[in-house]
N, C-alpha and C positions, 0 to 999 in steps of 0.2 A: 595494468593488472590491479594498482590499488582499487580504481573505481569498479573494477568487477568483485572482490575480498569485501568493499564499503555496500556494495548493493546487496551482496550474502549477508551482513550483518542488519542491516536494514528487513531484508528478507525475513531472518529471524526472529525479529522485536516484531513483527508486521504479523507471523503465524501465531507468536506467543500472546498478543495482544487482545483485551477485550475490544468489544464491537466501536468504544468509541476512542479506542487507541487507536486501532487500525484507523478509523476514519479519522481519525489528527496526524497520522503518517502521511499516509493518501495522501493529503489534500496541502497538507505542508511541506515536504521533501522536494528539494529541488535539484536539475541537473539528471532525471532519468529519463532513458530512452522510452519510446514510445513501449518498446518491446517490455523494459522492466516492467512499466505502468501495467500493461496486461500481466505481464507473469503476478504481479501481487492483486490484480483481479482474479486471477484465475484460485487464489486461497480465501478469496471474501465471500462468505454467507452469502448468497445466492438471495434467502430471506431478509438479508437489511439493506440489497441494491437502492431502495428507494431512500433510506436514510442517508446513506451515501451520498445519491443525487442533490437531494436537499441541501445539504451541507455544503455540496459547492456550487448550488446558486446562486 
């Protein structure tokens, strides 16, 4: 149960975030499912996928 309460709160910081918070969440959080990784794709700017990709090449 913690790890589900820790990934809502992460969730949170992750919505409220500007574009290169989120992409410093992303790319540095560890320990999430595959599933989580999509659910916080699924609230990212559609328009800065490609900054994104960048950052973790």
């Amino acid at each position: 149960m913690e790890a589900n309460s820790n990934f809502q709160e992460i969730k949170e910081r992750f919505i409220a975030a500007d574009i290169d918070t989120k992409i410093e969440i992303y790319t540095t959080v560890q320990g999430l499912s595959v599933e989580q990784y999509k659910e916080l794709l699924s609230v990212f700017p559609i328009k800065y996928l490609d900054k994104l990709e960048k950052s973790m090449a």
